[in-house]
C-alpha positions as CSV (number, residue, x, y, z in Angstrom):
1,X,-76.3,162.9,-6.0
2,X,-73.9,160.6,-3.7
3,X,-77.4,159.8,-1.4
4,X,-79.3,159.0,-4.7
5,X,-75.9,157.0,-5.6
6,X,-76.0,154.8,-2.5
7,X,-79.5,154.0,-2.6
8,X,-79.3,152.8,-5.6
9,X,-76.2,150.8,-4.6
10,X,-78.2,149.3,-1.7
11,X,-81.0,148.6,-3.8
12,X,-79.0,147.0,-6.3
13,X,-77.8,144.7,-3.5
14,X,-81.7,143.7,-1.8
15,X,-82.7,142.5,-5.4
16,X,-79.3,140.3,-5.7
17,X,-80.4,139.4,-2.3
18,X,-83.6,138.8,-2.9
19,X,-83.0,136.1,-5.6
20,X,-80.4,134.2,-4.1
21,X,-81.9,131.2,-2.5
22,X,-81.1,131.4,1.6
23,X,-81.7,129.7,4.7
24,X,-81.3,130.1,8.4
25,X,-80.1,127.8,10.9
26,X,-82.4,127.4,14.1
27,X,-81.4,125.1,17.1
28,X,-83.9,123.8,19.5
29,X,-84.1,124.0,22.7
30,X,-82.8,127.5,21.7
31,X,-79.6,127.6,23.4
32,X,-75.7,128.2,23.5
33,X,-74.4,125.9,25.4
34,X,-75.6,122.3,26.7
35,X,-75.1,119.4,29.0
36,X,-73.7,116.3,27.7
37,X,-76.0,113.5,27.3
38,X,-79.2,116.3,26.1
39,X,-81.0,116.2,22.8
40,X,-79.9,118.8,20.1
41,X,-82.4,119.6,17.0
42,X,-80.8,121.5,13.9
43,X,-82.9,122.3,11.0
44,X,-82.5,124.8,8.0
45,X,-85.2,126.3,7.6
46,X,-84.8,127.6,4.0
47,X,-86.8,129.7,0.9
48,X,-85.9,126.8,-1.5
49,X,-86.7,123.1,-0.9
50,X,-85.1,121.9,-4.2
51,X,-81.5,123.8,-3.3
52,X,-80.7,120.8,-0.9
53,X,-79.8,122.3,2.5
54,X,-77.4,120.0,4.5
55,X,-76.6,120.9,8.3
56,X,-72.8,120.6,8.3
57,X,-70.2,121.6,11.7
58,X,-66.8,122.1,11.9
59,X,-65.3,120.4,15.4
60,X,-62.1,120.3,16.9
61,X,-61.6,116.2,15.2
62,X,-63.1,117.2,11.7
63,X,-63.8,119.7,9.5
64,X,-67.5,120.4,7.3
65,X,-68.4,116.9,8.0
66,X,-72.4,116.9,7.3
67,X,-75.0,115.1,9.2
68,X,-74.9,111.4,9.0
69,X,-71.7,110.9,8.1
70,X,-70.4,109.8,12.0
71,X,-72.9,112.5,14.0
72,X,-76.6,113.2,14.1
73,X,-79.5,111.8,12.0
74,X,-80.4,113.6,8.6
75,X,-83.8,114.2,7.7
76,X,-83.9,116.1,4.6
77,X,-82.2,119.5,6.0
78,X,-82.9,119.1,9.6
79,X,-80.5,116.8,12.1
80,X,-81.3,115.4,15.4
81,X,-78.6,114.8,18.0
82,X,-80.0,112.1,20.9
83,X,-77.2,112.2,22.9
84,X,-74.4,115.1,22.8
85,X,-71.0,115.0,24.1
86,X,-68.0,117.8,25.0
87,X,-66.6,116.4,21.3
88,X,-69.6,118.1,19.7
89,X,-69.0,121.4,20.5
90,X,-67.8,123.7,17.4
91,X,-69.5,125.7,14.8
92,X,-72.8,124.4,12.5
93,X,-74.2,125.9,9.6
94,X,-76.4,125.0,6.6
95,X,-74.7,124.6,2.9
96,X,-76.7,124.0,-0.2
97,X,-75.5,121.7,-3.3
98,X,-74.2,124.7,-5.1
99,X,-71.8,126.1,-2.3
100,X,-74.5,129.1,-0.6
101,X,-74.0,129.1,3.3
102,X,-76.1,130.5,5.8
103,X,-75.8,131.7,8.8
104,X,-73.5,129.7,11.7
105,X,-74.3,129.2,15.4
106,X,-71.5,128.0,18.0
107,X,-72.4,125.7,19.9
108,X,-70.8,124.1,23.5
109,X,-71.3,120.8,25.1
110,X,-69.5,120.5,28.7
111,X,-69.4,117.7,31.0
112,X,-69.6,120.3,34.0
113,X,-72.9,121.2,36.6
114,X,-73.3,124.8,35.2
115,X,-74.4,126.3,31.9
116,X,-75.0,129.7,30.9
117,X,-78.4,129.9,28.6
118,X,-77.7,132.7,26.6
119,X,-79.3,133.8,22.9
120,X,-77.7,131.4,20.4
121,X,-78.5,134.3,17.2
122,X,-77.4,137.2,17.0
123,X,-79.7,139.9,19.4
124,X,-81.4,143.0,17.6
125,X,-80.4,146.4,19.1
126,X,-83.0,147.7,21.3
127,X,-84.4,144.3,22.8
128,X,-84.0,142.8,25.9
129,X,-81.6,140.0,26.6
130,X,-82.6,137.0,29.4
131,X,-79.8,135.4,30.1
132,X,-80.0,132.0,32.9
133,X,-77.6,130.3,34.9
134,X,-78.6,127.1,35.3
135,X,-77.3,123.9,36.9
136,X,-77.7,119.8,36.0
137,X,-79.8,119.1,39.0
138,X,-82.7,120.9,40.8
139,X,-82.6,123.0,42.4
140,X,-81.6,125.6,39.4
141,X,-82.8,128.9,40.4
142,X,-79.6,129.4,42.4
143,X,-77.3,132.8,43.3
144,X,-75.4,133.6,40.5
145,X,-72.6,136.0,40.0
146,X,-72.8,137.0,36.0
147,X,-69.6,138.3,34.6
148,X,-68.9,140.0,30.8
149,X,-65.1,139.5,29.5
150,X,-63.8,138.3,32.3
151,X,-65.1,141.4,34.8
152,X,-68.5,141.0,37.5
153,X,-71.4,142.3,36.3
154,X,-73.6,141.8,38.9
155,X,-75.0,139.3,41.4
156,X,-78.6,137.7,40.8
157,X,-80.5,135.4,43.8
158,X,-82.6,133.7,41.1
159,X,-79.8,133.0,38.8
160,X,-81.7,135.2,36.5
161,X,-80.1,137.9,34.7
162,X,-81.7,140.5,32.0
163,X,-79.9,143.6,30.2
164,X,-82.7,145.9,28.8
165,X,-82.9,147.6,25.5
166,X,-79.2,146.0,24.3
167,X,-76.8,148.4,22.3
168,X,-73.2,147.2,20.2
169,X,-71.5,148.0,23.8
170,X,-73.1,145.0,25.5
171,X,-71.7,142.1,22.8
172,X,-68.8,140.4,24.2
173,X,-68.2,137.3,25.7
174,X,-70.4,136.1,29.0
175,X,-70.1,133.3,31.6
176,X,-71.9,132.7,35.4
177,X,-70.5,131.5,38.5
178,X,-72.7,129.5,41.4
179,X,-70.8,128.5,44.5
180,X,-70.8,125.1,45.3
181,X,-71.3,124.2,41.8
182,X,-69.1,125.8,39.6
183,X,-68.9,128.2,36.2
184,X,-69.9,127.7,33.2
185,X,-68.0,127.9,29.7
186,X,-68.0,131.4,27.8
187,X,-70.4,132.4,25.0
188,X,-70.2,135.3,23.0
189,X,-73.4,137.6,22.9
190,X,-73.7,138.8,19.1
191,X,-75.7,142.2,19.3
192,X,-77.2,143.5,15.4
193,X,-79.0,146.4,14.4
194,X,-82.4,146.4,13.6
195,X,-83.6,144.3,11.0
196,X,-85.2,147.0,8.5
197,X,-83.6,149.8,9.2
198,X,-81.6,150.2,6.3
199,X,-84.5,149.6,4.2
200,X,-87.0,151.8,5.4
201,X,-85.9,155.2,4.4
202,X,-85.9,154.1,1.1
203,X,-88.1,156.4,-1.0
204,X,-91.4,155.1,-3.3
205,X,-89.2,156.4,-6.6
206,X,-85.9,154.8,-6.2
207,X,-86.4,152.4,-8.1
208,X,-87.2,154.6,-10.9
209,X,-84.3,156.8,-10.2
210,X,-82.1,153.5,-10.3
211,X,-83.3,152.6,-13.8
212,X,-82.9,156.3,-14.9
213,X,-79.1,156.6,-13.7
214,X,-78.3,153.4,-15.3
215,X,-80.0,154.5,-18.7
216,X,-77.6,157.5,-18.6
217,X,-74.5,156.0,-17.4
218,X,-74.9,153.2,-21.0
219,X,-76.0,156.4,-23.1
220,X,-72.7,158.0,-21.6
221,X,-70.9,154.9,-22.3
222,X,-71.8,154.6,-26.4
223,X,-70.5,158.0,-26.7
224,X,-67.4,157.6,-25.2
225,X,-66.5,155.2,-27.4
226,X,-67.7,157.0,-30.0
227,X,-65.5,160.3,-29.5
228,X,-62.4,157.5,-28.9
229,X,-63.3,155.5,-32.1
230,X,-63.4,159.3,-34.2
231,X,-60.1,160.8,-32.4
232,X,-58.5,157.6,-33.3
233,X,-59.6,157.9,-36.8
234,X,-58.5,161.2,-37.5
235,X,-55.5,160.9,-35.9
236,X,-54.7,158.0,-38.3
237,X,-55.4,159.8,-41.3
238,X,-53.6,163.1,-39.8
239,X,-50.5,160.3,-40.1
240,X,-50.9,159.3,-43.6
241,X,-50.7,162.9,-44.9
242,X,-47.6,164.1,-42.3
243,X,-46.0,161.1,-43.8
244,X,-45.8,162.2,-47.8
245,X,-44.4,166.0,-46.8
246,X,-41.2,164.9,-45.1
247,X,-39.3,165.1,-48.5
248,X,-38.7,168.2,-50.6
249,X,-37.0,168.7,-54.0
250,X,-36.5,171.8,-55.5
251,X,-35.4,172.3,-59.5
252,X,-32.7,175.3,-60.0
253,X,-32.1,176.5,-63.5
254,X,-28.3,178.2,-63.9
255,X,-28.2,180.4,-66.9
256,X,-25.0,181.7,-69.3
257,X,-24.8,185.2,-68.4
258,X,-26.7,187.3,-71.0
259,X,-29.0,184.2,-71.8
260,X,-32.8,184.2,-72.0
261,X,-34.6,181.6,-69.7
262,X,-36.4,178.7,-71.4
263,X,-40.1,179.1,-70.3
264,X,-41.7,175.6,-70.1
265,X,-45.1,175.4,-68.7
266,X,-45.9,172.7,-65.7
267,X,-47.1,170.1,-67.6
268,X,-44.4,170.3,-70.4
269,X,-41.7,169.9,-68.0
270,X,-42.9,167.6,-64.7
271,X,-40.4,167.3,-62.2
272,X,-39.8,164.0,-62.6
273,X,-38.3,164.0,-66.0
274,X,-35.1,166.5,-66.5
275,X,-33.3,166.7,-70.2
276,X,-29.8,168.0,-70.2
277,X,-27.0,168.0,-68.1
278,X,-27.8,168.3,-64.8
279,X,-24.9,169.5,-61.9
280,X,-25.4,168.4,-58.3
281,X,-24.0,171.5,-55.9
282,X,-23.7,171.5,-51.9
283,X,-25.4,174.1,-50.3
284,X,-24.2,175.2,-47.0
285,X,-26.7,176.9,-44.6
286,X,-25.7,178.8,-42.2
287,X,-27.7,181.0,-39.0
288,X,-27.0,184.8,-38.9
289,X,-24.9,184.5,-35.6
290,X,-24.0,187.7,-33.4
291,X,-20.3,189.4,-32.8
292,X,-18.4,187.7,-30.0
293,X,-21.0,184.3,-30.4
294,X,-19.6,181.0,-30.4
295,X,-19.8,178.9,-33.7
296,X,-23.0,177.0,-34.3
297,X,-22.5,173.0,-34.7
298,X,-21.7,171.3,-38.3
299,X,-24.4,172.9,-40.3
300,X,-27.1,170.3,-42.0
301,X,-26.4,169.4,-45.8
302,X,-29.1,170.3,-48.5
303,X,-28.5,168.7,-51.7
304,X,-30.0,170.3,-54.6
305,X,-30.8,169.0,-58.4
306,X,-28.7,171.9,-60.5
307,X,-29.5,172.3,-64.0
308,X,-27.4,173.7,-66.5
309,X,-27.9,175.5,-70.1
310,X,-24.3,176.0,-70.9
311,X,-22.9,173.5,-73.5
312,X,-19.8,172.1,-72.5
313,X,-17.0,173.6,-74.7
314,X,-16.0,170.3,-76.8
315,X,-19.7,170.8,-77.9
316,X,-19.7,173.9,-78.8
317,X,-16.7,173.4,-80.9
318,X,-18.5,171.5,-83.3
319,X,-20.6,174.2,-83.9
C-alpha cells in the first residue's frame, strides 16, 4: 500500500510536470568557463513560444538584469555576447512572463592564459566526463596537472583528462594547472542520476490505481462528514431534553389524624393549580454515616410544596 502510495504521488507530480510550460538553458560553445574577448551564445530553448522566455544573469554589479538592458543582444529568447569580459561572470538562467525559471548555468570569464573546459550541465551518472585544459595561445595540448577540491588528481601530457562512468562521489569542484602558464579558475562538476530512472518502473496500471485511490479517499471523505454532521445532531437534541429534567416538584398531602384522603384523579387536580392552604416545610437530608465517622458537610436543602386539609381553628369555630 505505501509503494502503490508513492507511485501515485510521483505520478501525480510528472502530470503537474508535464503541463507546466519549461525551458532549458544551452550555452554555446558548450563550456564553463571562457577567455575574455570570446563570443558567448545563450538561448532558451523552450516547449512554449508564446510564454516569452528572457535570458536573465545575476553578476557581481547587478542582479536579474535581462538581455539588452546594458549586456548582450536579445533575439526573442536567445542572447549573443560578441565580446565577454571577467565582469560577466555569474549565474544565467531563462524566466518566462509569468515568473517559471529554468535551469541556471554558472558561467566564468578570466583575463588569465588557462581555462579548464569542463561540462557546463549537470553530468548523468554512468557517462564519461572529458574534461580539457587549455591555454590562449597555441600550442594547447600542454602537460597538465588536474586537481578536484583543492587535492592532485593526476597528471595528463595532452592536457586531456577523462573520468569514466561518473558516480555522485566525483561532483565537486575542479581546476588545472600548466607550468609556465598558470591555473585556471574553479568549476563545479554537477553529477545527476539518470534521466528516466524514476519513471521507468512505473507499472502499465498506475494510472488506474491512482484514479481508484482517489475515488475512495472522496467516498471516505462524504462519509466523514456525514457521521460528524449526525453525532452533532444528536448530541444537540440529547441537550434539549437533559435540559427540561433538571427541576423536580413533588405535591405532599398532610392529613388530620383519623381523616380519609381526598382522591382526585390527574386531570382534576394538575400540578400547577393547588386549592387550599398550602404549608412550605424544610427537609433536611441526611447520609446514613458509620460509628466513629466524621460529620458530612452542610447537607443540601430540598424545599417541598406541603398541603394541608386541617382548617385553621378560627374557621372551624364558625362551624
Amino acid at each position: 500500500m505505501k509503494e502503490t502510495s508513492l507511485q501515485c504521488l510521483i505520478f501525480v507530480i510528472c502530470l503537474l510536470c508535464c503541463t507546466t510550460n519549461q525551458a532549458r538553458l544551452n550555452v554555446s560553445p558548450s563550456s564553463s568557463q571562457f577567455f575574455e574577448g570570446e563570443s558567448v551564445s545563450l538561448s532558451c530553448e523552450e516547449d512554449d513560444s508564446s510564454a516569452g522566455w528572457t535570458v536573465r544573469r545575476n553578476t557581481t554589479k547587478r542582479q536579474k538584469t535581462p538581455c539588452g538592458d546594458g549586456w548582450g543582444r536579445s533575439a526573442g529568447s536567445s542572447c549573443k555576447i560578441s565580446y565577454v569580459f571577467p565582469w560577466d561572470s555569474g549565474v544565467y538562467w531563462c524566466e518566462s512572463r509569468d515568473g517559471s525559471t529554468s535551469n541556471s548555468i554558472t558561467i566564468t570569464v578570466t583575463g588569465g592564459a588557462v581555462i579548464l573546459q569542463s561540462p557546463v550541465l549537470p553530468v548523468m551518472e554512468g557517462h564519461d566526463v572529458s574534461l580539457h585544459c587549455q591555454t590562449k595561445r597555441p600550442p594547447s595540448k600542454l602537460p597538465a596537472d588536474f586537481y578536484k577540491d583543492g587535492s592532485l588528481i593526476r597528471t595528463e601530457p595532452t592536457g586531456h583528462m577523462t573520468i569514466h562512468h561518473v558516480t555522485k562521489s566525483d561532483e565537486g569542484l575542479y581546476k588545472c594547472h600548466i607550468s609556465s602558464h598558470g591555473e585556471s579558475p574553479p568549476s563545479w562538476i554537477y553529477v545527476t542520476g539518470q534521466e528516466g530512472d524514476n519513471m521507468k518502473w512505473l507499472p502499465v496500471w498506475l494510472p488506474l490505481s491512482c484514479v481508484g485511490v482517489l475515488l475512495v479517499s472522496l467516498v471516505l471523505l462524504v462519509l466523514l462528514v456525514l457521521l460528524v454532521r449526525r453525532h452533532v445532531q444528536r448530541k444537540l437534541k440529547a441537550d434539549d431534553v437533559n435540559a427540561g429534567e433538571d427541576v423536580t416538584y413533588s405535591d405532599v398531602t398532610i392529613l388530620h389524624h383519623g381523616q380519609q384522603p381526598i382522591r382526585r384523579s390527574k386531570e382534576s387536580d394538575p400540578a400547577a393549580v393547588y386549592s387550599g392552604d398550602v404549608s412550605y416545610g424544610q427537609i433536611v437530608i441526611r447520609p446514613k454515616r458509620s460509628r466513629g465517622s466524621e460529620l458530612p458537610p452542610d447537607p443540601e436543602v430540598v424545599y417541598s410544596s406541603l398541603r394541608s386539609n386541617v382548617k385553621p381553628s378560627h374557621l372551624q369555630s364558625n362551624h
